[in-house]
DRENKE-886342 format. One record per residue: residue in one letter; x, y, z of N, C-alpha, C in turn. Coordinates in pm, whole numbers, padded with zeros to 5 digits, always signed. Last residue first. Layout:
<pts>
AXYZXYZXYZ
...
</pts>
This chain:
<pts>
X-02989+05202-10668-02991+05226-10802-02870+05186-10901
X-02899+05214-10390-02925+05061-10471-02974+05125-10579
X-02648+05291-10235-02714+05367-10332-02762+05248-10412
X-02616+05407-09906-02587+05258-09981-02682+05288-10117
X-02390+05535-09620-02565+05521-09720-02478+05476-09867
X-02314+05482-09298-02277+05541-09399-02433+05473-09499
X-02232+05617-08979-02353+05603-09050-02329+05548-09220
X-02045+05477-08705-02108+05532-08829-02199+05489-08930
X-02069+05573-08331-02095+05456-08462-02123+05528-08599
X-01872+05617-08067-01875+05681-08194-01972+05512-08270
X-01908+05693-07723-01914+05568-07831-01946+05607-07951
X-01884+05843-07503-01873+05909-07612-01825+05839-07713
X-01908+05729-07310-02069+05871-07298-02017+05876-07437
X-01853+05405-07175-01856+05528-07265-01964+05595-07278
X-01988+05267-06915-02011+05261-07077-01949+05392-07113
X-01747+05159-06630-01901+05234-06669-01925+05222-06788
X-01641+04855-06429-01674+04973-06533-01781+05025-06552
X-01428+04785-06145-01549+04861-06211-01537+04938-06306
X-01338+04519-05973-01264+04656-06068-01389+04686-06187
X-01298+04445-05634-01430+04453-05759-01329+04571-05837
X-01150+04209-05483-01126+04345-05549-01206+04326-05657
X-01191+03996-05184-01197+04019-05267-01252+04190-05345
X-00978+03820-04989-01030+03911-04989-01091+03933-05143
X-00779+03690-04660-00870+03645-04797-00944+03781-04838
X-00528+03837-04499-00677+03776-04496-00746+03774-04647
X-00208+03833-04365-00285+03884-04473-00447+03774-04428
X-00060+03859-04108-00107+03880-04118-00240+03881-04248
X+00166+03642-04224+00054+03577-04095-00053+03659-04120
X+00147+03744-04573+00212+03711-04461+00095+03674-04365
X+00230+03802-04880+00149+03745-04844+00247+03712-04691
X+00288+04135-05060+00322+04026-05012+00238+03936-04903
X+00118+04215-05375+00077+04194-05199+00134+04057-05174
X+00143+04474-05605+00168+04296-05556+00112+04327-05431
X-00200+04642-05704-00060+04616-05651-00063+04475-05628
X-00382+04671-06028-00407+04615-05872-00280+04546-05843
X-00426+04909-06274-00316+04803-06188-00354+04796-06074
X-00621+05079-06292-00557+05054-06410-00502+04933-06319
X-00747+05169-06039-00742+05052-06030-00707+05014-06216
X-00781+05453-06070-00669+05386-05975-00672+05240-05973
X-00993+05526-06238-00857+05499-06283-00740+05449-06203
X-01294+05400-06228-01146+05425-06119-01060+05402-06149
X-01403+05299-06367-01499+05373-06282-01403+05462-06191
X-01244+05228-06669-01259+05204-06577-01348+05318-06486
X-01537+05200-06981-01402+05267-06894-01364+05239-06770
X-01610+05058-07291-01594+05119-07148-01505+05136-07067
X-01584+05016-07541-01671+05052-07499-01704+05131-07366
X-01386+04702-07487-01385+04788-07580-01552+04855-07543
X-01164+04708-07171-01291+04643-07214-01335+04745-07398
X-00882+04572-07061-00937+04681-07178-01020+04642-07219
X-00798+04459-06762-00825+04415-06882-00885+04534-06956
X-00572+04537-06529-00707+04543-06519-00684+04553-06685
X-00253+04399-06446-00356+04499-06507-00466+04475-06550
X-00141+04318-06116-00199+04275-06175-00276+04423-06282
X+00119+04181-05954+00055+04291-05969-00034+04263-06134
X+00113+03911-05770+00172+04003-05833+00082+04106-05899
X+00177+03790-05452+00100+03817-05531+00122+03917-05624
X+00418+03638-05317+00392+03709-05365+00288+03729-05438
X+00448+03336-05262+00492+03429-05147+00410+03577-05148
X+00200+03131-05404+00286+03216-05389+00308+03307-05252
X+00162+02796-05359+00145+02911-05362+00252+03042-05392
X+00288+02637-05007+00198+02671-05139+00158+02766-05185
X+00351+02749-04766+00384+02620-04793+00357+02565-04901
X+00491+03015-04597+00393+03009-04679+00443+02844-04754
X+00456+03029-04229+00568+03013-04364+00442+02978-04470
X+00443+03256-03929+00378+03184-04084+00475+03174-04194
X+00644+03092-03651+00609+03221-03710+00528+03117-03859
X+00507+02893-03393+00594+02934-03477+00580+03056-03539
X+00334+02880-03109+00323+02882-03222+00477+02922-03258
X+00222+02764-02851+00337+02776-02863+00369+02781-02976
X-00074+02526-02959-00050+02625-02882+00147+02632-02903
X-00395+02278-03013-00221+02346-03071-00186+02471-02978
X-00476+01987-02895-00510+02152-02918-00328+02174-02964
X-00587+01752-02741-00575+01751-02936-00538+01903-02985
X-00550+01715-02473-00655+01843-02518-00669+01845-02653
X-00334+01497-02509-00477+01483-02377-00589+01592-02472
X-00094+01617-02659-00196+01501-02702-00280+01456-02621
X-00060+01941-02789-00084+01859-02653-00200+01746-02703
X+00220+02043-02972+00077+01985-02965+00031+01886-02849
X+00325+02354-03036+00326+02216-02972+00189+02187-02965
X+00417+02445-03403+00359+02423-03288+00376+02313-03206
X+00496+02601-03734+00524+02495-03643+00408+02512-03535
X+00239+02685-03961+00296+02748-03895+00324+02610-03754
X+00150+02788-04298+00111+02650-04209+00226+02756-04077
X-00054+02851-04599+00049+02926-04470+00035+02831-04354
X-00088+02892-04941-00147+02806-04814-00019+02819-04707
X-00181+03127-05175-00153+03056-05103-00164+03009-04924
X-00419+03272-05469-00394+03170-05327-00236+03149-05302
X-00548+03423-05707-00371+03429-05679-00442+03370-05533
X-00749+03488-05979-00749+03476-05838-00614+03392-05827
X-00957+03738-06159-00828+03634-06146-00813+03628-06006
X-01245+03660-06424-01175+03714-06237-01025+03655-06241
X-01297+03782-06741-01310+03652-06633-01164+03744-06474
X-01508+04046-06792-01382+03979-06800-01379+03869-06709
X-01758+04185-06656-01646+04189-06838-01565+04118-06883
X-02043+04050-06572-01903+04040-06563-01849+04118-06696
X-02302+04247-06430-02307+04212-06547-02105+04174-06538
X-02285+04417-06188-02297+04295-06162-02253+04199-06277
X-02412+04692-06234-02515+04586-06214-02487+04428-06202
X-02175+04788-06257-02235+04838-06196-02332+04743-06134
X-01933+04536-06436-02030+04669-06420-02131+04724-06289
X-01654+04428-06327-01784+04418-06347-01813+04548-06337
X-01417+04135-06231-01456+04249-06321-01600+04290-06389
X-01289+04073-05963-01331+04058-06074-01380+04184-06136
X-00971+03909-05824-01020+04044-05872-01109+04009-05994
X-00933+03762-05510-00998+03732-05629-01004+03895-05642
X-00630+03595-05269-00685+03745-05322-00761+03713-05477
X-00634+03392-05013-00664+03422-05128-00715+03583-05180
X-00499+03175-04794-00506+03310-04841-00547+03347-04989
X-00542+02925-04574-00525+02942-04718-00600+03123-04779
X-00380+02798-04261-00465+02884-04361-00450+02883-04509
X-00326+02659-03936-00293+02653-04115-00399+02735-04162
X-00319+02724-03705-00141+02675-03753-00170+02647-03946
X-00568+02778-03633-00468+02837-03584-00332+02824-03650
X-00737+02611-03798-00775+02740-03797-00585+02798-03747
X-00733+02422-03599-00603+02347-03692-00623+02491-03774
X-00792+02291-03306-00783+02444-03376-00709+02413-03492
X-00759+01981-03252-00933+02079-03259-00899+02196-03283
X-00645+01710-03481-00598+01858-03432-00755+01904-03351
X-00652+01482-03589-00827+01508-03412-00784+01632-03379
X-00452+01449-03729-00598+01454-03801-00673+01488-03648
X-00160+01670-03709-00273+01543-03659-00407+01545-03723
X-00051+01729-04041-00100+01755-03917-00186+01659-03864
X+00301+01655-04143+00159+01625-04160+00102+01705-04016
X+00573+01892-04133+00508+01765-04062+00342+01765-04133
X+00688+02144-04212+00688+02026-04286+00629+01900-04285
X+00680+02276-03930+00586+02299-04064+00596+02265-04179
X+00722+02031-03689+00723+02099-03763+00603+02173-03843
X+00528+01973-03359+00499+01946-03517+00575+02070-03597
X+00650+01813-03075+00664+01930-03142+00626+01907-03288
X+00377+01713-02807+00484+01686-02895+00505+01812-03021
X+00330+01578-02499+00354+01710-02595+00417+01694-02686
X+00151+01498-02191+00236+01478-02292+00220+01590-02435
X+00032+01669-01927-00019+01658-02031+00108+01583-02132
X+00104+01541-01599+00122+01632-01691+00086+01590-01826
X+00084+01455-01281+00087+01372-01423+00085+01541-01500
X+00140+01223-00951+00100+01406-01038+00117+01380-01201
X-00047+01019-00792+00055+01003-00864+00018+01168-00968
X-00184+00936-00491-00167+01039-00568-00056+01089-00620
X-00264+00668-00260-00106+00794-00283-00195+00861-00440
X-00323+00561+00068-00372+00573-00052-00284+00681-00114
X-00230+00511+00344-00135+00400+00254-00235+00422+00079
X-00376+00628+00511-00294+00668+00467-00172+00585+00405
X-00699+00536+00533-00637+00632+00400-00503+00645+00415
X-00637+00229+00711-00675+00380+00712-00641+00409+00558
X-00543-00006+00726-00665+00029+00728-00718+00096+00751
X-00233-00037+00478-00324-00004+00626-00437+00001+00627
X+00091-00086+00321-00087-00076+00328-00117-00115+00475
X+00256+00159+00262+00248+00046+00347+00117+00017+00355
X+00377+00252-00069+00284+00275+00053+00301+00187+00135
X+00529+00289-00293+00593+00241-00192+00496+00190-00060
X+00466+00258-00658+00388+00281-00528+00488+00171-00431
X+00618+00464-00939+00600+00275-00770+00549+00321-00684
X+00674+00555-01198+00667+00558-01112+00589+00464-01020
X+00996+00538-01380+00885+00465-01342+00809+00479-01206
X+01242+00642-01370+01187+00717-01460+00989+00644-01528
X+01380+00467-01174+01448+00453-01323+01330+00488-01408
X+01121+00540-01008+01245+00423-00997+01247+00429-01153
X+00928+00734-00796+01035+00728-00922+01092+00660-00942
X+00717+00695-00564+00869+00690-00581+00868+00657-00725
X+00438+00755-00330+00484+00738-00458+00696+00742-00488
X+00426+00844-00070+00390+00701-00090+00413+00671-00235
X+00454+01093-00071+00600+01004-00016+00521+00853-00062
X+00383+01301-00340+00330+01217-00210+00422+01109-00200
X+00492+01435-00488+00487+01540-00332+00388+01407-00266
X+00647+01456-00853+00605+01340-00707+00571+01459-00599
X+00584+01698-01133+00659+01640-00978+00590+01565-00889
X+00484+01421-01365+00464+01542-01346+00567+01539-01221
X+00501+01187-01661+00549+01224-01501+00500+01319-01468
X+00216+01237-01925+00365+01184-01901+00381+01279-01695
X-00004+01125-02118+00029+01154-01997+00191+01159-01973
X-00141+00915-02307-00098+01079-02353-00074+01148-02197
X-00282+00655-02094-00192+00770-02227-00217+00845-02249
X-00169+00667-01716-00303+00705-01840-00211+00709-01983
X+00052+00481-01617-00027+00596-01612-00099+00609-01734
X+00086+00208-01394+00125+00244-01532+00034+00356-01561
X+00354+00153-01131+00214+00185-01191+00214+00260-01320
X+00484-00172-00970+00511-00046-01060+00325-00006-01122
X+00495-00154-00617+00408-00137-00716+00417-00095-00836
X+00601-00263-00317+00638-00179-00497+00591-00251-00585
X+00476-00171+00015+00497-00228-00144+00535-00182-00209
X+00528-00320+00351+00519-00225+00213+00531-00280+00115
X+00278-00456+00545+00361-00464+00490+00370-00309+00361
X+00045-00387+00699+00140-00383+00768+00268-00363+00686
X-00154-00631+00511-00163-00512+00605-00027-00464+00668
X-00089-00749+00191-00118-00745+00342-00032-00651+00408
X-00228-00590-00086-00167-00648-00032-00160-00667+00148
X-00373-00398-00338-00405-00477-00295-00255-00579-00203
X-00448-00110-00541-00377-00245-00482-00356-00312-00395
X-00612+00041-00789-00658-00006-00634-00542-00142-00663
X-00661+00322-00972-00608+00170-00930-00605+00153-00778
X-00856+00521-01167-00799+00544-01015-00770+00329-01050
X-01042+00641-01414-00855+00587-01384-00792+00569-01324
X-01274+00693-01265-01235+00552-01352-01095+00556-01368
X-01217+00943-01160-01283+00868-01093-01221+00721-01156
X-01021+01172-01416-01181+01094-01345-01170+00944-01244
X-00779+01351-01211-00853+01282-01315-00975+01214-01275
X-00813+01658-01083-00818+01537-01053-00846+01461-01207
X-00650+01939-01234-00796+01872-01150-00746+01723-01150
X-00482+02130-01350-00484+02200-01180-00624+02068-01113
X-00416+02093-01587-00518+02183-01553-00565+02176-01395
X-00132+02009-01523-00155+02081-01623-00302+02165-01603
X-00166+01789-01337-00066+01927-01302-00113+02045-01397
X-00394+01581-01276-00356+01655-01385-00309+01773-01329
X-00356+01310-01079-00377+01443-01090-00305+01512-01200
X-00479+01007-00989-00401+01080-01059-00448+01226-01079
X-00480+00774-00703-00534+00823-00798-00464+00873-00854
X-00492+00377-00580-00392+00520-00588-00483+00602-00738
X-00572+00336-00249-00611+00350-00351-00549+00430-00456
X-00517-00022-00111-00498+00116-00129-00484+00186-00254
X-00668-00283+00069-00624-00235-00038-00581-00079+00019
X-00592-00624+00190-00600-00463+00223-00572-00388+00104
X-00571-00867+00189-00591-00859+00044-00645-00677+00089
X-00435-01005+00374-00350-01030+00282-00413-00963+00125
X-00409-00952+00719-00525-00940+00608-00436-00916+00504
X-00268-01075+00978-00330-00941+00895-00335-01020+00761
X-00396-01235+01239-00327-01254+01099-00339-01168+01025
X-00428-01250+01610-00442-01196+01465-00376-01250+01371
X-00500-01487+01881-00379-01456+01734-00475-01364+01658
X-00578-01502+02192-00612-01463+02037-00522-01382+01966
X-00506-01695+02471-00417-01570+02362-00495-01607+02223
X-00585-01682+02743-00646-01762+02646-00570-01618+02519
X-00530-01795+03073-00460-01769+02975-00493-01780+02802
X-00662-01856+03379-00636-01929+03256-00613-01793+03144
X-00633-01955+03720-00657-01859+03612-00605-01915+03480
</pts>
């Protein structure tokens, strides 16, 4: 009888596949950011792996992944099954923007953390015809936030600070047209208005009518 021993050699280029999961919206990342490594069969590895940008750690729950000094390593043992493939957890990165800070330019709500408030009062007749030139009082209201750099979005707001402008809008008297009258003596003076998160752009029509009781005189000219 004869004795014939076939050697194996494991396979020095076995891969395993490691993907990533967004903690933040609960999904897989795409397909294309997945790494594949590569080593022989049987053996383990450390792998340092480098994660997407604008990403930061999320919690580890697959043993084939490990943390080393705030880096995360693929430990896996590679095999010729799925279970040397690991799934690294990831979380959105974040950063805090004063309301002194420039704003990102790719912000996508920038509506949300900045505004410009404006109150215009003009002055007009019935038909539109102006009496007086308009006056108009702005300011510009910015408000801290975090800013998630994966989504470009703002969220976790501050309170509104006014950053231009006035705090105050001041009170204002409606101009003395000669001939006519206001339509609404309540608008002799259009109040201050302090300006806050809440206020909204707006504009105050201050209306006149013509006098009913415009005096002109007559007088006569004796060319003899």
């Amino acid at each position: 009888n004869e004795t014939i021993d076939v050697i194996y050699e494991p396979n020095t280029d076995t891969p395993a596949t490691i993907t990533f999961f967004d903690d933040t919206t609960g999904q897989a990342l795409a397909e294309e950011t997945s790494l594949t490594s590569r080593g022989t069969t049987g053996e383990q590895a450390s792998v340092t792996i480098v994660i997407p940008q604008n990403y930061a750690l999320g919690t580890q729950t697959d043993s084939n992944i490990k943390v080393i000094d705030g880096v995360p390593t693929y430990v896996g043992t590679y095999s010729t099954n799925t279970s040397d493939d690991a799934t690294v957890h990831l979380i959105h990165a974040t950063t805090s923007i004063a309301v002194t800070d420039s704003l990102p330019t790719d912000l996508q709500n920038t509506n949300d953390v900045s505004k410009t408030v404006t109150r215009t009062i003009i002055y007009t007749l019935a038909d539109g015809t102006t009496m007086a030139p308009a006056k108009t009082d702005s300011a510009t209201l910015q408000r801290s936030f975090t800013y998630d750099l994966v989504t470009k979005t703002a969220s976790e707001f501050g309170e509104w600070t006014v950053t231009s402008g006035e705090v105050t809008f001041d009170q204002v008297t409606s101009p003395e047209v000669a001939g006519y009258s206001l339509s609404d003596s309540n608008q002799a003076t259009i109040g201050s208005e302090t300006i806050t998160g809440d206020s909204v752009s707006g504009t105050i029509n201050v209306s006149y009518v013509p006098n009913n009781d415009t005096t002109a005189i007559i007088s006569f000219y004796d060319d003899t």
